[in-house]
C-alpha positions as CSV (number, residue, x, y, z in Angstrom):
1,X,-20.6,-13.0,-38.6
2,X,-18.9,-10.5,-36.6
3,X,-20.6,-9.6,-33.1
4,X,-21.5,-5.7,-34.3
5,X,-22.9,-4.9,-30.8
6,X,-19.7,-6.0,-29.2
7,X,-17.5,-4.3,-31.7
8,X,-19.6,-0.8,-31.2
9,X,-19.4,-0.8,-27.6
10,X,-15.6,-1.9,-27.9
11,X,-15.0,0.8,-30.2
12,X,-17.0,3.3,-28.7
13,X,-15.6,3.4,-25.8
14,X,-11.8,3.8,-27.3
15,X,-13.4,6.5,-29.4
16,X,-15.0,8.0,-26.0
17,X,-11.6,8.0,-24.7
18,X,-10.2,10.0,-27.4
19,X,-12.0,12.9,-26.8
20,X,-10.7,13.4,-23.8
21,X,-7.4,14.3,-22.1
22,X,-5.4,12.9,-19.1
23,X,-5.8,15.8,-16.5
24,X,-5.2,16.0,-13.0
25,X,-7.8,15.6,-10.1
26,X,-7.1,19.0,-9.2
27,X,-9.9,21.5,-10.3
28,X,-9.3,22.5,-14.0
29,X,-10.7,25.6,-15.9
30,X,-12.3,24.3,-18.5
31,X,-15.0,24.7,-21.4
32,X,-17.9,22.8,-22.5
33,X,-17.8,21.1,-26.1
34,X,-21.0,19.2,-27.6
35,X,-19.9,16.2,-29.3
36,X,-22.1,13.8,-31.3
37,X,-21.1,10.7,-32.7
38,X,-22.2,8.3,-35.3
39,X,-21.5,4.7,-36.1
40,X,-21.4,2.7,-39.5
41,X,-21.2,-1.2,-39.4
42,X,-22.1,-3.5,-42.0
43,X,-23.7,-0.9,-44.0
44,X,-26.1,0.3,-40.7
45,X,-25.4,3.3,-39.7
46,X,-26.3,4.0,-35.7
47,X,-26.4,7.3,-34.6
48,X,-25.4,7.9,-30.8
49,X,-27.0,10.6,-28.0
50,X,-24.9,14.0,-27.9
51,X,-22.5,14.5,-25.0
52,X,-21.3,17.2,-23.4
53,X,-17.9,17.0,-22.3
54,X,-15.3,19.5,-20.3
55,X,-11.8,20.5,-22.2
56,X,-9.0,22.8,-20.7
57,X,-9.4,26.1,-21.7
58,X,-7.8,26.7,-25.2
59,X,-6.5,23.3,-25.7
60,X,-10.1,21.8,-27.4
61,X,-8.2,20.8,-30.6
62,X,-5.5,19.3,-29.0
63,X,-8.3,17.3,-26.0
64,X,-10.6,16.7,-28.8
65,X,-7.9,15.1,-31.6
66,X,-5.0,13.2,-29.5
67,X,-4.8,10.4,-27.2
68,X,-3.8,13.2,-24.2
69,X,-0.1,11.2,-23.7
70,X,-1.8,8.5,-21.0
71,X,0.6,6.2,-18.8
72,X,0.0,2.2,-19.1
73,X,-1.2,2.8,-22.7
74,X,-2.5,-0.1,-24.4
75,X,-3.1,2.7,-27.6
76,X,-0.5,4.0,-29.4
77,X,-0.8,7.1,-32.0
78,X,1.9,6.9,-35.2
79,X,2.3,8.8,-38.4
80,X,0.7,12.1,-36.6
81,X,0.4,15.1,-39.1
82,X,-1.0,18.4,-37.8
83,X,-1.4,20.6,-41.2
84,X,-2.9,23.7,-40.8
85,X,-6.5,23.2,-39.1
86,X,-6.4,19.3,-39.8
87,X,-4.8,16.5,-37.3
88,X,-4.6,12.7,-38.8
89,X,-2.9,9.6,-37.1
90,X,-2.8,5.9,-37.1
91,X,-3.5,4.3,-34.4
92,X,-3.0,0.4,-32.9
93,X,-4.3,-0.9,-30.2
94,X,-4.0,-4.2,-28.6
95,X,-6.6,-6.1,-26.3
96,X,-5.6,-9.0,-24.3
97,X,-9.3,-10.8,-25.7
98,X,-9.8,-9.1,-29.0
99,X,-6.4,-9.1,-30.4
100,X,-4.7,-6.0,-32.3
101,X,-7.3,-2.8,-33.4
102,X,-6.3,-0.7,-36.1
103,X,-7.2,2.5,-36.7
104,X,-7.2,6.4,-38.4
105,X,-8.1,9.4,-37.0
106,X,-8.9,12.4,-39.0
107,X,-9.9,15.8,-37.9
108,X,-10.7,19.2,-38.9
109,X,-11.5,22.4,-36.6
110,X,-13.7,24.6,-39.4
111,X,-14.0,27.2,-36.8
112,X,-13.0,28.1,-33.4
113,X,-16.1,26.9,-32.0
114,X,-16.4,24.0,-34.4
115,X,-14.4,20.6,-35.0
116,X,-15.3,17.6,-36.8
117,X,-13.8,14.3,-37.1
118,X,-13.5,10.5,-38.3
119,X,-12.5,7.5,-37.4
120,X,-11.9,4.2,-38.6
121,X,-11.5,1.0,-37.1
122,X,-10.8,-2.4,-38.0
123,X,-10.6,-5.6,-35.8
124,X,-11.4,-9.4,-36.0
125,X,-14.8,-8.2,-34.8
126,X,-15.4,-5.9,-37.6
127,X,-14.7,-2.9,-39.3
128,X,-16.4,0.2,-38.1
129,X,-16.9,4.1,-39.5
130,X,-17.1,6.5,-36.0
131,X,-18.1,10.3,-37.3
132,X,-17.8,12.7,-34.6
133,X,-18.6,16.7,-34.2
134,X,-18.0,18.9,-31.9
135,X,-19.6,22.4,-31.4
136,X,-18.2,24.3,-28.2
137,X,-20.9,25.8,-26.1
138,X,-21.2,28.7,-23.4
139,X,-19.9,28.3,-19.3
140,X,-17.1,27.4,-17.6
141,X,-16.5,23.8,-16.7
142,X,-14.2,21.7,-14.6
143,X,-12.1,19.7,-16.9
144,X,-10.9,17.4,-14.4
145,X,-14.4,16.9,-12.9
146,X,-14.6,13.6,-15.2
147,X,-11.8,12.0,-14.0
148,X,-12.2,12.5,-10.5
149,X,-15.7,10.5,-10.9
150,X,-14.0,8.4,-13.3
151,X,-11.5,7.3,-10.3
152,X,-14.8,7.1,-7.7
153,X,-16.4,4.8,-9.7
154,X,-13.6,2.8,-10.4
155,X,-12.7,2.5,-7.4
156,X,-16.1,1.1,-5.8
157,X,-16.3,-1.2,-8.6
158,X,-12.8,-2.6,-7.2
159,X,-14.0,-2.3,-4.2
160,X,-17.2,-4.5,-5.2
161,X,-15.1,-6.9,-6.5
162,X,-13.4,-7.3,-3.7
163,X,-16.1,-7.7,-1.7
164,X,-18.1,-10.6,-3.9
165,X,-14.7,-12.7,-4.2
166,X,-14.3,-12.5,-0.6
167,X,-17.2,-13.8,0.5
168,X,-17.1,-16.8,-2.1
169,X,-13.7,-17.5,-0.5
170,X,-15.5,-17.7,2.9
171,X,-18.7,-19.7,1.1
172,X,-15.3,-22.0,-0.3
173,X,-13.7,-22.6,2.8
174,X,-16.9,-23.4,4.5
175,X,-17.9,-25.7,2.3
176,X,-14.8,-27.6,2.7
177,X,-14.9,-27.5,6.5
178,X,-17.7,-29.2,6.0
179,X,-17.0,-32.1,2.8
180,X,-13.3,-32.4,2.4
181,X,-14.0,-34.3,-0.9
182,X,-14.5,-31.4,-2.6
183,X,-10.9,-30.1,-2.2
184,X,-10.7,-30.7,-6.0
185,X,-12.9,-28.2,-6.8
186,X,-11.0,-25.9,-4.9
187,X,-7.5,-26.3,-6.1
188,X,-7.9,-23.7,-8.3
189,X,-9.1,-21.2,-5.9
190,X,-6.3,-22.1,-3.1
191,X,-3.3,-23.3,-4.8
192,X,-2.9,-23.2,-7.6
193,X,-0.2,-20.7,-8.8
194,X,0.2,-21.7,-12.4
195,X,0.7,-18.9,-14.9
196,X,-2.4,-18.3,-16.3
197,X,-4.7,-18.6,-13.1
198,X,-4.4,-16.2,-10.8
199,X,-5.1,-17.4,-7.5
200,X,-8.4,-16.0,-6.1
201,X,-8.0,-16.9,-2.5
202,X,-5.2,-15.9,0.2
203,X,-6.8,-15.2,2.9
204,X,-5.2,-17.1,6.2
205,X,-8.2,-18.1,7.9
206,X,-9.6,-20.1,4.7
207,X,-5.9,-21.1,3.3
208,X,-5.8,-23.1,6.6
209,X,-9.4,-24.8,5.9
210,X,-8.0,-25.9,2.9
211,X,-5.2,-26.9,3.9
212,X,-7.1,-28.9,6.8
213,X,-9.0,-30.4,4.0
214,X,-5.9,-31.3,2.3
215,X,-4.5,-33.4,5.3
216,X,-7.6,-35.0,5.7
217,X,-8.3,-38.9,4.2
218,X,-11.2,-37.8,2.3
219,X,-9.5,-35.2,0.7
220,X,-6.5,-36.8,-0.4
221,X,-8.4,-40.1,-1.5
222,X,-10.7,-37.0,-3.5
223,X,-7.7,-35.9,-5.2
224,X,-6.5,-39.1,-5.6
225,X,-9.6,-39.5,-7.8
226,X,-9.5,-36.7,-9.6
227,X,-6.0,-36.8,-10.6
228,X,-6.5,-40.4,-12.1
229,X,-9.7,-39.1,-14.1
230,X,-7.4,-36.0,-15.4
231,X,-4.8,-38.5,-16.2
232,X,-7.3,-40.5,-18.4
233,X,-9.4,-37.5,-20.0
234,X,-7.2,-35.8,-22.4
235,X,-9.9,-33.2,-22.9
236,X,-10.4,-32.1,-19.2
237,X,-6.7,-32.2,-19.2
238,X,-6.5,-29.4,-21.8
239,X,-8.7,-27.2,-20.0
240,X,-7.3,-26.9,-16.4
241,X,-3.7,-24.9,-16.3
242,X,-1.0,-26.8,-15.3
243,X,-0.9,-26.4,-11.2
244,X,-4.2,-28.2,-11.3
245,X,-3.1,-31.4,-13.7
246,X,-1.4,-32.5,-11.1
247,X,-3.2,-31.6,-8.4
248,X,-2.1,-33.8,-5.4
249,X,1.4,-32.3,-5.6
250,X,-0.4,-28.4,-5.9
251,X,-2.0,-28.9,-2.8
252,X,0.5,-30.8,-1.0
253,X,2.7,-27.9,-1.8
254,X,0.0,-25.1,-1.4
255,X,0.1,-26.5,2.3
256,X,3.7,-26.6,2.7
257,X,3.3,-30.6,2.9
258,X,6.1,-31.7,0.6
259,X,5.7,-32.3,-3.6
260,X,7.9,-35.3,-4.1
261,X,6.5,-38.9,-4.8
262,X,8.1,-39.9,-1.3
263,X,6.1,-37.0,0.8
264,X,2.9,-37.9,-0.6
265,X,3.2,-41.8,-0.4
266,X,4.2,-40.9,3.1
267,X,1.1,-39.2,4.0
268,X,-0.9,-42.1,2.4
269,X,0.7,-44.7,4.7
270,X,-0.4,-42.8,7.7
271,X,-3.4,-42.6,6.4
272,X,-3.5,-46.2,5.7
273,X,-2.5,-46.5,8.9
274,X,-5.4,-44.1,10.5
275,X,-8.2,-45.9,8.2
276,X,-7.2,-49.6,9.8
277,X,-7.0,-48.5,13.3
278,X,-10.4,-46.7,13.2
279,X,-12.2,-49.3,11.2
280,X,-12.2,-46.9,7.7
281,X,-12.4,-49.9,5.3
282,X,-12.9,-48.2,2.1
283,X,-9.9,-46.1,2.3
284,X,-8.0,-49.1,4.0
285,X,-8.7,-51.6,1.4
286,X,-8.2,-49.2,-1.8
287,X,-4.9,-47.3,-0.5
288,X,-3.3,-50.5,1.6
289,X,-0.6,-52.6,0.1
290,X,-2.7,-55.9,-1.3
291,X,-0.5,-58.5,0.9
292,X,-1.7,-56.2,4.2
293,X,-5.2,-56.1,3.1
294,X,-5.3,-60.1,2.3
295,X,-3.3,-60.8,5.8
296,X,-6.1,-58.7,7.4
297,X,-9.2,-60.8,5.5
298,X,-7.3,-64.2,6.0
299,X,-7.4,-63.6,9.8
300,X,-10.5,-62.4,10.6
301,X,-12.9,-63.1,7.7
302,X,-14.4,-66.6,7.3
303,X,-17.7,-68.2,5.9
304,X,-18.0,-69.9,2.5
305,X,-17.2,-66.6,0.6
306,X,-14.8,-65.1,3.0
307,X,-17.6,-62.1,3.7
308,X,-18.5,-63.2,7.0
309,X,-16.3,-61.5,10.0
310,X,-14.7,-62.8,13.6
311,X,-15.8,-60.2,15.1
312,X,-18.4,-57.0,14.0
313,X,-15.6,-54.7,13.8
314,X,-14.7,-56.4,10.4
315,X,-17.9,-56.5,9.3
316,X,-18.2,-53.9,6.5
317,X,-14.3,-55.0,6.1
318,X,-15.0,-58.6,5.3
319,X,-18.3,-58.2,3.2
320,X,-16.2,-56.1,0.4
321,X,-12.9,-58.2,1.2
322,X,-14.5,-61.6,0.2
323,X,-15.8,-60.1,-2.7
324,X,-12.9,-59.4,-4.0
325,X,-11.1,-62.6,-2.9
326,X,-13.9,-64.4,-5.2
327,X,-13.5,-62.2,-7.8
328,X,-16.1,-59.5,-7.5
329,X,-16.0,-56.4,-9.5
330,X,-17.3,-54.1,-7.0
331,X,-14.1,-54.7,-4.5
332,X,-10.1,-54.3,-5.5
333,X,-7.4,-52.2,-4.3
334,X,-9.0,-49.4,-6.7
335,X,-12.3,-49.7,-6.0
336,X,-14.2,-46.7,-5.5
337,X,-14.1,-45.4,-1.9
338,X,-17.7,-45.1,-0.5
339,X,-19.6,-42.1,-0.2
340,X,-20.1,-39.9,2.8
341,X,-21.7,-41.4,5.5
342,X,-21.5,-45.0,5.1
343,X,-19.3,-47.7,5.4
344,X,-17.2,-49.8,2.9
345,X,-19.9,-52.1,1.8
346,X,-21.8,-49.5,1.8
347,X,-24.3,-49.7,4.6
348,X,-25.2,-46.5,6.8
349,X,-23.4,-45.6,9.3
350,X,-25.0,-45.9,12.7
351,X,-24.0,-43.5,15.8
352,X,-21.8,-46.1,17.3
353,X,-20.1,-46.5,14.0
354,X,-15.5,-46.0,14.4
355,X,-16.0,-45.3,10.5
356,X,-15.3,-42.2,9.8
357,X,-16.3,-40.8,6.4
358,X,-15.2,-41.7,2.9
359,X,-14.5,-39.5,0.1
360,X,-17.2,-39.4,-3.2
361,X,-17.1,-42.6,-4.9
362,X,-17.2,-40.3,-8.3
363,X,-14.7,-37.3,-9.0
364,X,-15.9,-34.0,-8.3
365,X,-16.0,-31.6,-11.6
366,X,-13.9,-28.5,-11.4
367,X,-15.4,-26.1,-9.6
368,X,-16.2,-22.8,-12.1
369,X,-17.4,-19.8,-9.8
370,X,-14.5,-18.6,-8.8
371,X,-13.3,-18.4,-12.6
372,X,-16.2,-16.3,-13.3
373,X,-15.0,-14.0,-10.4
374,X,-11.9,-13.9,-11.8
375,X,-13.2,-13.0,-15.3
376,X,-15.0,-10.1,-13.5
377,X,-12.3,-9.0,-12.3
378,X,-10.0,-9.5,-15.5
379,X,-13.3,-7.2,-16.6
380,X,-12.6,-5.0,-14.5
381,X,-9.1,-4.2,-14.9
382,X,-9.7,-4.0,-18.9
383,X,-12.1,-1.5,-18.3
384,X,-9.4,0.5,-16.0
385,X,-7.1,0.5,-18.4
386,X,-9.4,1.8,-20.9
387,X,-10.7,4.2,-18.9
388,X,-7.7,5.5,-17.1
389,X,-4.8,4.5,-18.1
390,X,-5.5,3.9,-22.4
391,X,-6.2,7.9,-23.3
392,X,-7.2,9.6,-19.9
393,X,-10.3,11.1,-18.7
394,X,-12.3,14.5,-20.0
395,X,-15.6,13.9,-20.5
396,X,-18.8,14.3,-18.4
């Protein structure tokens, strides 16, 4: 069943816009015009508040029956016929979310202080009836009073915006500063340039935390993860746009860190190379080559199961190590690497501890707040349009 609420609204407020006229933000001599309007949906008719809205002086017809010639138009008038004191047109419109709108506009001035009007509309929401009336009333007005606070509140909306998605992009940042495996739920925000996803975040201070995060071992063992679990999920692989499928390369080239196969194998082997020299077993043992792991277990591991170490540097290092070597499950080149704050066999860390922190054993989900900014803000710019840029202002 069609949403009728949505439709109304949707269609009211193209049919608000056609009453008025796009007028400049100077002061305009105007007159005052009643209109009242009335909807028909699925056989319920819903009968709207009357408005009072400001025309030039001595163009009402022209305010009241046209779309007032407005730049960026997403509306376009065809067929228009002006036959003695009746105006009729077809009109098209196309929204990015609900599709192409169809419509006719017919109107009648019966009087010089009288107008009325209908309109029909018809889009994959439903069909709707809009009756309108007009009745001009005593006083001068300012005609271009209505778009003036049109722009004001447009523009503190934007302004609004602007303000909520820049302190997520802070609250985003931060919260990588603080756990680098959670770069993947950030990609999107950051990097990723994709058609499709406009990127949310620019801002240099919290680019560079991200980027920080990117060189880090927990994050790139983090998006290591998650690009294996995209890789395997055909369904989350549908829903992320294309910059974020392949992740490790969107944020290696977000960070101006090189895309190829050879740049990022070259960051893991320093990393590799970083894990064994601070004791960072879990990202040593899943990322090293298998010969360099087993050299490292068959010279200082020992004991009947290989888990015991030389020395209590290889502690942690020998406990997963010799599971693997007799054929555990838990410990293998791909096993996962351990969560924060503990070592590779998964014990605490203590404060003498070289271990530095693994990334989440489990991939991250995609992050979706900063989606629902950006849908605010795709919101937003629909309603500009409408407002400003579809038909023009007029009304107050």
């Amino acid at each position: 069943m069609p949403n009728i609420s949505r439709a109304a609204a949707l269609c009211l407020a193209i049919a608000t816009t056609l009453i008025g006229t796009a007028v400049a933000q100077a002061p305009v001599p105007g007159e005052r015009w009643k209109q009242t309007m009335s909807m028909e949906m699925q056989g319920t008719k819903m009968p709207m508040p009357p408005s009072t809205i400001c025309v030039p002086v001595g163009k009402a017809a022209e305010a009241l029956s046209n779309n007032g010639g407005g730049g960026d138009s997403q509306c376009t008038m065809t067929n228009a016929q002006q036959r003695g004191n009746s105006f009729s047109a077809d009109m098209t419109c196309v929204s990015k979310r609900d599709g192409t709108i169809t419509g006719r506009i017919e109107q009648v001035q019966e009087s010089p202080t009288k107008m009325r009007g209908r309109m029909t509309m018809n889009s994959r929401q439903g069909n709707m009836v809009m009756n309108l009336e007009s009745e001009k009333l005593g006083g001068q007005c300012d005609a271009a009073e209505m778009e003036r606070k049109m722009n004001q509140m447009i523009a503190k909306a934007e302004n609004d915006v602007a303000k909520e998605q820049a302190e997520r992009c802070s609250k985003s940042a931060a919260e990588l500063r603080r756990d680098p495996s959670q770069l993947p739920t950030y990609i999107q925000t950051f990097a990723d340039t994709s058609p499709g996803n406009p990127l949310l975040c620019k801002g240099a201070a919290e680019k560079k935390d991200f980027c920080t995060a990117t060189q880090s071992r927990r994050g790139f063992a983090a998006l290591d993860s998650m690009q294996r679990r995209v890789a395997t999920d055909k369904e989350l692989e549908r829903q992320m746009p294309p910059g974020s499928r392949n992740m490790m390369a969107t944020a290696f080239g977000a960070c101006g860190m090189g895309t190829t196969t050879t740049a990022i194998e070259a960051v893991k082997v320093r990393h590799v190379a970083a894990a064994e020299t601070e004791g960072d077993w879990g990202f040593f043992i899943r990322y090293a080559p298998k010969a360099r792991v087993d050299a490292l277990g068959d010279a200082n591991c020992t004991g009947r199961a290989f888990t015991e170490a030389r020395s209590p540097r290889y502690a942690s290092f020998c406990a997963s190590w010799g599971l693997r070597k007799a054929g555990g499950a838990a410990a293998s080149n791909q096993e996962a690497y351990p969560p924060a704050g503990t070592t590779a066999a998964g014990a605490p860390q203590g404060a003498g501890s070289s271990a530095s922190p693994g990334a989440q054993g489990e991939p991250v989900p995609v992050q979706q707040e900063p989606v629902q900014t950006n849908k605010a803000k795709d919101a937003l710019n629909k309603g500009t349009k409408m407002l400003k840029g579809i038909f023009g202002g007029g009304g107050n």
